[in-house]
ZAROGU-725951 format. One line per 4 residues: number of its first residue (from 1); their letters; for each residue x negated, y negated, z of C-alpha. Coordinates in steps of 0.02 Angstrom, whole numbers, plus 50000, padded with zeros to 5 digits. Example, Ala and Ser with C-alpha at 12.3 -4.5 7.8 and 13.67 -1.06 7.14 Angstrom:
1 = as = 49385 50225 50390  49316 50053 50357
***
This chain:
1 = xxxx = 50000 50000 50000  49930 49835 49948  49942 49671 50033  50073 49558 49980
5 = xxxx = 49990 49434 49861  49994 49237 49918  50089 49192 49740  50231 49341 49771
9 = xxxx = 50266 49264 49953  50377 49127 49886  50500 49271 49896  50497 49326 50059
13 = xxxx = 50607 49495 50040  50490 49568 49910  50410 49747 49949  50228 49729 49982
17 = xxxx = 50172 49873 49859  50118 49795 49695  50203 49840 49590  50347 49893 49683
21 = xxxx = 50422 50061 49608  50610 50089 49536  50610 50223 49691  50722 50171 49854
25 = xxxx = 50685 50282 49946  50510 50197 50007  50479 50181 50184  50430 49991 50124
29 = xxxx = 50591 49957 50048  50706 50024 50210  50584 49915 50330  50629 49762 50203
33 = xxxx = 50822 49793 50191  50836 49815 50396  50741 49680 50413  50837 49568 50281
37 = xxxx = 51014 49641 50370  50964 49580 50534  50931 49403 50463  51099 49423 50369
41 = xxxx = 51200 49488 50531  51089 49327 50619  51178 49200 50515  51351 49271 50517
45 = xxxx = 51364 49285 50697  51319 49109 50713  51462 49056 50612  51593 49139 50698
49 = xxxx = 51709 49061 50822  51690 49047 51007  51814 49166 51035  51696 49294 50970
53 = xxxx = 51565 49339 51090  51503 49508 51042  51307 49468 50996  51277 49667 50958
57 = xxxx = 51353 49811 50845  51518 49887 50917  51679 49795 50890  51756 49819 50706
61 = xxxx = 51705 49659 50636  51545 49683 50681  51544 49861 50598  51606 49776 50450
65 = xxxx = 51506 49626 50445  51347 49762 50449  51404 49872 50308  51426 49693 50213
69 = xxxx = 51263 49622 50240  51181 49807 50211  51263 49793 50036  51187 49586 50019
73 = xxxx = 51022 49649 50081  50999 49780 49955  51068 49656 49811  50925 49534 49843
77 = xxxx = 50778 49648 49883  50839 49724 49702  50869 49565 49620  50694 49481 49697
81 = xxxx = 50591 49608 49604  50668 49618 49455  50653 49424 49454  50477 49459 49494
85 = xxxx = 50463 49565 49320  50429 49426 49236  50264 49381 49300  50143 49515 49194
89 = xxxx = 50045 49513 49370  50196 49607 49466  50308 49678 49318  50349 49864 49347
93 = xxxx = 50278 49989 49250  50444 50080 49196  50490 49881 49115  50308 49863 49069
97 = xxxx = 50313 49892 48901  50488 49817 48861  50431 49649 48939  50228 49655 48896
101 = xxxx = 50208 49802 48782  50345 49768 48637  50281 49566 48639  50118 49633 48597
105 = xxxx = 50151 49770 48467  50312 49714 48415  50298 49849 48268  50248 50011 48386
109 = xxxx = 50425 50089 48334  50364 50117 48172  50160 50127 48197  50137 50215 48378
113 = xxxx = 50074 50130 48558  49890 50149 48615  49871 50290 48713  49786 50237 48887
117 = xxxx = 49791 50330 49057  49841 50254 49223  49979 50110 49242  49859 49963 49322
121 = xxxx = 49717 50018 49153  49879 49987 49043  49930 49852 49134  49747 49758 49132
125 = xxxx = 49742 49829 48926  49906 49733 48887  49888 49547 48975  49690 49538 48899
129 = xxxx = 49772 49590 48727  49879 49406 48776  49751 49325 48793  49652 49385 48658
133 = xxxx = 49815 49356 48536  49815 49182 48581  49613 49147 48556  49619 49154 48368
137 = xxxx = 49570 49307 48256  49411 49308 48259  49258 49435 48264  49243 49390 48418
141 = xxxx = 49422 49443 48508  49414 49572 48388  49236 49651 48475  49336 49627 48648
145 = xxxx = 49498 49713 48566  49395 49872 48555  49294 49868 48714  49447 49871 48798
149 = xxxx = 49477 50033 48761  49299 50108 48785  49167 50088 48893  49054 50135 48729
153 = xxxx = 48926 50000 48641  49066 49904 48525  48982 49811 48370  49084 49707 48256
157 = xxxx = 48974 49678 48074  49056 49553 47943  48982 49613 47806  48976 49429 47712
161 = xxxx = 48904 49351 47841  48773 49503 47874  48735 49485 47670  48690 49301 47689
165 = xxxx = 48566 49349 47823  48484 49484 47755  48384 49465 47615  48404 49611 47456
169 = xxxx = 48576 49649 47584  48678 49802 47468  48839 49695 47527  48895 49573 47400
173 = xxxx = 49043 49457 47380  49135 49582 47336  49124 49606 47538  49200 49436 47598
177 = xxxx = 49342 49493 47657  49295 49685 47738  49185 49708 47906  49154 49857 47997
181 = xxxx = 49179 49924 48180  49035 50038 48259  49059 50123 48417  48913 50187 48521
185 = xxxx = 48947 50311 48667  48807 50340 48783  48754 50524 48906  48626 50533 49033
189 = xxxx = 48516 50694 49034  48479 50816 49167  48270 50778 49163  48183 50701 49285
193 = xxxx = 48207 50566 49294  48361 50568 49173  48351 50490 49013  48500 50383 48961
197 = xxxx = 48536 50428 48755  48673 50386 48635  48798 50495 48599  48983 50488 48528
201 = xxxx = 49116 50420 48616  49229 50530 48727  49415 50545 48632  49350 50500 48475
205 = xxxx = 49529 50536 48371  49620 50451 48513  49493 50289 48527  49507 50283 48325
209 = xxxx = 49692 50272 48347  49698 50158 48480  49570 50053 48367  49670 50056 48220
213 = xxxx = 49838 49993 48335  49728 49850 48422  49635 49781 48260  49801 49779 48180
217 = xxxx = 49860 49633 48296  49701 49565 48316  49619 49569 48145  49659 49411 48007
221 = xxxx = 49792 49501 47871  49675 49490 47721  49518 49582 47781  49491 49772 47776
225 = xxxx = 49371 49861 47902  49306 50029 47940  49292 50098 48106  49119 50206 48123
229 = xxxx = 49047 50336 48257  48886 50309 48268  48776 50426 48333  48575 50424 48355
233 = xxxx = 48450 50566 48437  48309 50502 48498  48186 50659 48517  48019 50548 48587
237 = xxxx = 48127 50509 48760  48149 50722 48782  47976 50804 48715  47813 50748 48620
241 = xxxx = 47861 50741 48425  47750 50737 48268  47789 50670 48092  47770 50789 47946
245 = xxxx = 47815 50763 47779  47853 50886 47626  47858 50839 47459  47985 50937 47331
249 = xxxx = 48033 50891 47149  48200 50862 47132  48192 50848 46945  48180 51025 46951
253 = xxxx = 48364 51032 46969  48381 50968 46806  48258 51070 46722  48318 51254 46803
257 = xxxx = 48412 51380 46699  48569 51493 46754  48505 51646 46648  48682 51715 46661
261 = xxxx = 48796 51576 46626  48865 51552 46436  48791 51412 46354  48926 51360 46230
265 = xxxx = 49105 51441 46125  49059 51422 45950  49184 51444 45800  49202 51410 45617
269 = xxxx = 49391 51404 45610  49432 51222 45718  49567 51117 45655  49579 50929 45711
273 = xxxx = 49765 50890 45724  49845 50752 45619  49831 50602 45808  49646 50679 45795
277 = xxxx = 49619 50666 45984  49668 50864 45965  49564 50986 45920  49629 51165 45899
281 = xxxx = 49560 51353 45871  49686 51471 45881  49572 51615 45876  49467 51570 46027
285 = xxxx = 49517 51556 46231  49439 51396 46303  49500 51424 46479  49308 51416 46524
289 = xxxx = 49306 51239 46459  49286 51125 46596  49342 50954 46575  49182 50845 46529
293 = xxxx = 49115 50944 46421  49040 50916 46242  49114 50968 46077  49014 50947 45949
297 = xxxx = 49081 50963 45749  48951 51042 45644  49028 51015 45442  49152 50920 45374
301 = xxxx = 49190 50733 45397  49184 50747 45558  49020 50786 45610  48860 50746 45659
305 = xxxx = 48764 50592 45541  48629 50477 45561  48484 50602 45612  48528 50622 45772
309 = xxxx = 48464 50788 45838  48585 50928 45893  48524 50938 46056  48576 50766 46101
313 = xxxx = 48754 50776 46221  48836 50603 46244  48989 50536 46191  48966 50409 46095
317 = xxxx = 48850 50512 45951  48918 50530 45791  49007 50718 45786  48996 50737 45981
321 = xxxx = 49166 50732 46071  49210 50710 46246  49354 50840 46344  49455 50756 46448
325 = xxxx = 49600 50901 46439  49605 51097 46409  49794 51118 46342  49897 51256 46274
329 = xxxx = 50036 51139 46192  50014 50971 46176  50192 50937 46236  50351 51018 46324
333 = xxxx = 50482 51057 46206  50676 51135 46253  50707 51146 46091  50716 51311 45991
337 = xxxx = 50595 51303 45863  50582 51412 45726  50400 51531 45731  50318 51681 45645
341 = xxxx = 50173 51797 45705  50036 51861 45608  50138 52035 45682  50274 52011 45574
345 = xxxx = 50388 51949 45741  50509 51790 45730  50627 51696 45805  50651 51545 45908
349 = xxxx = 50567 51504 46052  50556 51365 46184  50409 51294 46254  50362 51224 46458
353 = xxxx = 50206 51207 46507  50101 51375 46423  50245 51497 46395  50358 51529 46263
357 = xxxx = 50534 51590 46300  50670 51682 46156  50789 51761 46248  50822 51884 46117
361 = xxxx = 50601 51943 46064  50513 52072 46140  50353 51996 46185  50281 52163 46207
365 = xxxx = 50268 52196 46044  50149 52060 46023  49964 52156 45968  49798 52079 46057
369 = xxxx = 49768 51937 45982  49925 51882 45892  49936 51714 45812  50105 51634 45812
373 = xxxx = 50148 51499 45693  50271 51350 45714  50329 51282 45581  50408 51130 45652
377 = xxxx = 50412 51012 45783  50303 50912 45910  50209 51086 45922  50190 51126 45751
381 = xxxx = 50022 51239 45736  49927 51398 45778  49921 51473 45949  49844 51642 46018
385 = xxxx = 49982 51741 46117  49868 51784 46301  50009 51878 46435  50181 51959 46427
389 = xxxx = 50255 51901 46581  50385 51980 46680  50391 52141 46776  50321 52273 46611
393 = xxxx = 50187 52111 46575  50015 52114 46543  49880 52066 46400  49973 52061 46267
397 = xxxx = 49933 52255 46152  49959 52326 46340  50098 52260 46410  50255 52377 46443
401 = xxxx = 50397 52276 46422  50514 52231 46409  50483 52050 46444  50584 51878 46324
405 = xxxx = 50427 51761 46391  50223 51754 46334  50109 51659 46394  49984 51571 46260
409 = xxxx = 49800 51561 46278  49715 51381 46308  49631 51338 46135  49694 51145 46119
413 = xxxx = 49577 51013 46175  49606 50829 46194  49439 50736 46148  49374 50556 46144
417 = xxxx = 49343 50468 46059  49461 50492 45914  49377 50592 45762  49398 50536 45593
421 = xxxx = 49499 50627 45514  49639 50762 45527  49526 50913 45451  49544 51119 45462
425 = xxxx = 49400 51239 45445  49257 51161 45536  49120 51232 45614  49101 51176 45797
429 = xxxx = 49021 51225 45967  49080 51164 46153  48979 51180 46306  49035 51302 46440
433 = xxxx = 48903 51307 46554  48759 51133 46559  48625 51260 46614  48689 51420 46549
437 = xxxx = 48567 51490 46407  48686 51636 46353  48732 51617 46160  48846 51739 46054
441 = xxxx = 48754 51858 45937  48856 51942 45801  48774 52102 45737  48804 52200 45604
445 = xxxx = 48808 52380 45540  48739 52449 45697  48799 52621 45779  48836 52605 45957
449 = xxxx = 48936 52747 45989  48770 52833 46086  48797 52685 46207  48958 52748 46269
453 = xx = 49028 52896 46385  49195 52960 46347
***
């Protein structure tokens, strides 16, 4: 129990404790109300008439008057300290936040309350966060913002200001308007004599919370900040260290070799579509293309000129293409278009996202490697049937069936920049692997049959 403050004595019924608790059943508050009765009971015995003499508790009106002034007495103890509320110094802490808390994070509905333990901390936490409000927003209140929530080393960096003072500074003007927030937590070690070292913060995810909720009142509208852990060993103050360097190339990244990896997809059937950002072969799968790599044209209109050697990769080359998307349509389309396989199947099928639907083909049919052709439409081309979906599916030649949906291969790329003209039986390779060395060989008229046990 605390002694009653000189400030809170201008009301004399108030309970000593500070602050006093929605609880009545304190010892504190009973020893006020029987004090404040027998003040009450004081004054109405003085004003009654001569004719009654009874100065203690027994006759009826005297019962009554008691129960009345019990009643009074409780109504101004009650009413004194919620008056007293209002002062942030003696405001309860089950009104706390509706009187202190809500004027300082009006928007805590919607964004969340710091988290802090113990009702005097919060208490302290919310009238500096006043006081701080009404000293500008500055770096400054914003430093003290944070330390009040940590006993850690708080720094506060404005990164302008920091690039004016530091000479070759990486922070720029496109920095005016961000800073940054660095908190530094601190342990003590168990040599003798200890060693005090930094360390990171205790609650880190709740002090980065709080942070966020306090800089967001604090900190000017227009600036942006980031809120940093940071955390430094220093070995000398533990054991005796030495400094040892090793050197290592790190060009040898660059210059390594993944012996296993395929080097390229080369082709001499590619067809550049009539928008010529597409690029089609119908009888190869590029789902190994990754997006980035190069595809370069090696006849036709389209490729390579001005003596630029093949091994050259970039962009902007003459016959060297960009892939910025692996496709196996180039659009969506619900309507039935009209298509023949090299097979002999037809019909009409729908297209969403890689799979063909006709309600009324057996996809199953479909041999390995079956080309279908539309005719018509957005999606009018080759493409390489892959999968027969559906509970008989599989790769399509071993699929059971029977199944009204087929998936089809990837073997449409979107290049940049656009090629220069809409062309069909071009030669053309396109990276799979940047340091993969492992190139196709076609050979011819060889037996392997010995290689093989049936």
């Amino acid at each position: 129990m605390a002694d009653q403050p000189a400030d809170k004595n201008l009301l004399p019924s108030l309970l000593s404790q500070n602050p006093a608790p929605f609880e009545k059943d304190s010892q504190d508050r009973k020893d006020k109300v029987r004090s404040q009765v027998d003040r009450i009971m004081e004054v109405f015995l003085k004003v009654l008439p001569s004719n009654y003499v009874s100065q203690v508790t027994g006759p009826l009106y005297t019962i009554q008057l008691q129960a009345l002034a019990e009643r009074i007495a409780d109504f101004q103890i009650t009413a004194q300290e919620a008056f007293a509320d209002n002062s942030y110094d003696y405001t309860r802490s089950e009104v706390l936040w509706q009187i202190l808390g809500a004027l300082v994070f009006p928007d805590a509905g919607v964004v969340g309350a710091p988290v802090l333990e113990g009702d005097i901390t919060y208490r302290t936490f919310l009238r500096r966060m006043v006081e701080l409000l009404l000293q500008g927003s500055t770096a400054q209140t914003q430093k003290e913002g944070v330390e009040l929530l940590t006993t850690a080393i708080v720094e506060v960096i404005e990164r302008s200001v920091a690039a004016r003072q530091t000479p070759n500074s990486a922070w720029g003007f496109d920095d005016q308007f961000t800073f940054e927030v660095n908190v530094t937590g601190s342990r003590t070690t168990d040599t003798v004599p200890p060693v005090i070292l930094e360390d990171f913060p205790s609650n880190l995810l709740t002090l980065q919370n709080n942070t966020l909720l306090v800089l967001r009142a604090l900190k000017p509208a227009h600036t942006l900040y980031e809120f940093r852990s940071l955390f430094q060993e220093v070995f000398g103050a533990l054991f005796t260290d030495t400094v040892e360097w090793e050197y290592e190339q790190y060009h040898y990244e660059d210059f390594r070799r993944f012996w296993l990896g395929a080097k390229c997809i080369t082709g001499t059937a590619g067809i550049t579509l009539t928008d010529r950002t597409l690029f089609s072969d119908p009888t190869r799968d590029f789902t190994a293309i990754q997006t980035g790599a190069v595809l370069q044209i090696l006849t036709g209109a389209n490729s390579s000129t001005g003596g630029l050697g093949t091994s050259e990769k970039r962009e902007d080359y003459p016959g060297h293409f960009r892939v910025v998307d692996i496709r196996a349509f180039a659009v969506d389309d619900a309507v039935p278009r009209a298509y023949t396989t090299v097979s002999g199947l037809s019909g009409t099928a729908t297209v969403s996202g890689a799979v063909l639907t006709d309600p009324v083909q057996d996809w199953a049919l479909a041999p390995e490697g079956d080309i279908l052709t539309f005719t018509s439409g957005p999606n009018a081309g080759q493409y390489r049937l892959q999968t027969v979906l559906g509970l008989g599916g599989g790769p399509c030649g071993f699929a059971v069936g029977p199944s009204t949906q087929v998936r089809v291969a990837p073997s449409l790329l979107r290049v940049r920049p656009r090629m220069a003209q809409a062309l069909s039986g071009q030669s053309y390779k396109v990276d799979v692997d940047r340091l993969g060395v492992c190139v196709p060989h076609t050979v011819l008229a060889e037996d392997v049959s010995d290689q093989f046990i049936l």
